[in-house]
Structure formats: C-alpha cells, structure tokens
N, C-alpha and C positions, 0 to 999 in steps of 0.2 A: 060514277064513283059510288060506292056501298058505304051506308053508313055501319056497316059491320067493320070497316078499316077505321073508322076515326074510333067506334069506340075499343077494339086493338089500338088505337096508339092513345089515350086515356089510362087503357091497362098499363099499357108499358112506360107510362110517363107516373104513374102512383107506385111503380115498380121502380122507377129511377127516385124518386122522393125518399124511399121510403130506404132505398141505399143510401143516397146523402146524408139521410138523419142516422141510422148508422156510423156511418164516417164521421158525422159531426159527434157526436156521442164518444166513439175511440179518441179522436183529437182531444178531448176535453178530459177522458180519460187518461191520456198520453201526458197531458198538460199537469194533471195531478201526480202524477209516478214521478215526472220530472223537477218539479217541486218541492215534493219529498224524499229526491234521490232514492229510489226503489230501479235501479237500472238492471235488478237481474229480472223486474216483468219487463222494462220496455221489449223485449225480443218478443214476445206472446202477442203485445199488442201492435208491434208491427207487421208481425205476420197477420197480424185480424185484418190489419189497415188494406195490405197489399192484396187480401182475397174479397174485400170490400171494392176496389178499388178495379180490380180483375173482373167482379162481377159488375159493377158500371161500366165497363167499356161494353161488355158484352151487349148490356141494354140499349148503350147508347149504340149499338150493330143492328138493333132489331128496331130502331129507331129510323134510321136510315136506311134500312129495308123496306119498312114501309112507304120512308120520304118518297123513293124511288120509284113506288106502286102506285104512289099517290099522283108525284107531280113530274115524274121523269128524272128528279135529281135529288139530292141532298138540299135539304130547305131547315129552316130556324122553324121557333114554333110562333115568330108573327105571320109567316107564311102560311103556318097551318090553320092560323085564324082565320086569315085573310079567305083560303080557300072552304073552310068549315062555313064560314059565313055567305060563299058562293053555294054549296052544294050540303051542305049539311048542317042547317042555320040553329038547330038544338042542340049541337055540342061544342059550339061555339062560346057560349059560357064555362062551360064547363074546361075547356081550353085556357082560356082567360084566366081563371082561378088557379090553374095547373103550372099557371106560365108564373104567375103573381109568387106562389109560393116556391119553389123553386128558386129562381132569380133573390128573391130573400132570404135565401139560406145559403147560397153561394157566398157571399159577402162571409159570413156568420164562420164558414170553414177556413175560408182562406183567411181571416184575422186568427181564429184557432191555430193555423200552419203556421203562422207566420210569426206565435206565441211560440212555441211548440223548438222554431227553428232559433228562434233567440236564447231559448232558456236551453237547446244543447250547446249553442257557441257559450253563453257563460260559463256552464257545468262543463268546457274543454281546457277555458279560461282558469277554473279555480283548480280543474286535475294538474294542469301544467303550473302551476303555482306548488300544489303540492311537491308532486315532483321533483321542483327543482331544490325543493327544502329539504325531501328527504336524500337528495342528493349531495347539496352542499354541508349537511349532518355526517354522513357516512366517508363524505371525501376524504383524502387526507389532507393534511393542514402542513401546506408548506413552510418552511422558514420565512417570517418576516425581516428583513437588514436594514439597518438605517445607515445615513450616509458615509460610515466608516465602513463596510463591510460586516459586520459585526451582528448576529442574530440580536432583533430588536425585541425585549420582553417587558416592555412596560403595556402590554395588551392585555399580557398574559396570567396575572395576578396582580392584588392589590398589594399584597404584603411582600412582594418579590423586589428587593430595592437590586439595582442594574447598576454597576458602574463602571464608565465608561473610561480607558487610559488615553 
C-alpha cells in the first residue's frame, strides 16, 4: 500500500469536515431565519443545505473508492486506523485527530436538525392557528336558537333587551 492513498484519504476527509462545518453553519443559520420568521430566505438556504449536502455524498464516494483500493471493501475510519497503523504508522495520528473531529460535529448537526425540525412543526402549529382565525372572522355567522326555536340574541349585544312569548 502507498502511503500516497492514506494521505488522499486525509485530503478527502479535511474535504468532508470542512463540508460538515458548512452544513453546521447553514443549520444554525436556518435555525435563526426560523426564529425570526423570515421564511421568504428559508428557500435560498435550503437550497445551500441540499448542494452541501450533494457535495458530501460525493466525498463520501471518493471515500469509499479509496476504502476499496485500500482494503478490498467499504471500511469506517477505525479500520483505516487500524490499517494506517499496519502499513503507514505516520498517518496514523493524523487519522485519529480526523476521526476525533468529525465524530464531534455530527452530534452538533444533528441537534441543529433536530432544532430546525421542531421550530418548522411549531411555525405550522401557529400558521394553522392563524388560519383558522382568520377563517372563523370572515365565516358567516349563523343564526344562534334557543330552546323555543326562536333566534337567540342575548350574544349579540349588550343593550339588545330579547323578549321572549
């Protein structure tokens, strides 16, 4: 094995980091828009999110092109230690450190998402609230009847005296 592939896969793993932070960056941005009800950007930043998002899959291809080169299959990066530590014992740290940060910043997205997904269900919560107010506004208002038949109008005004035969 060459250690010209471990540090190729070094590059392309400071290339997947540096997407992530990225992503975590939009997320947190997403998270401010939605906060402040500014929903005519949220389209701008989801489209940022989805070609963030487009471009980690891709890395994560050239990731697993190497795995393949490397050890015949699809491997995590304890494997690649494991093996860096067999045949390429200087990028081995380097690995380590790669793995440490990464793994730390997943957590950091996914609570971001997972802020992100809660504050659209509220903000769907308060639109359908609207709604149905300005709904129940504009409806028309049916005849209220009390137990005679008789349209019942003590709802209706305070100064409106009703009487009943």
């Amino acid at each position: 094995m060459e250690n010209n592939q471990f540090k190729n896969l070094i590059e392309i793993l400071d290339r997947e980091y540096k997407a992530y932070i990225e992503l975590k960056d939009l997320f947190a941005e997403k998270r401010e828009l939605l906060k402040k009800s500014h929903s005519d950007d949220l389209g701008v930043i989801d489209n940022k999110i989805i070609a963030i998002n487009n471009k980690i899959v891709g890395i994560n291809k050239e990731r697993e092109n190497l795995a393949v080169e490397l050890t015949g299959k699809n491997c995590n990066m304890s494997e690649f230690i494991e093996l860096a530590k067999e045949n390429a014992p200087e990028y081995t740290e380097a690995l380590e450190e790669r793995k440490v940060k990464i793994c730390k910043l997943i957590p950091e997205i996914t609570l971001l998402n997972n802020q992100n997904v809660e504050l659209l269900k509220h903000g769907i919560i308060i639109t359908n609230k609207m709604l149905d107010t300005i709904i129940d506004a504009f409806a028309p208002q049916g005849s209220y009847y009390n137990e005679t038949g008789k349209p019942d109008t003590r709802d209706m005004d305070m100064w409106t005296v009703s009487e009943e035969i």
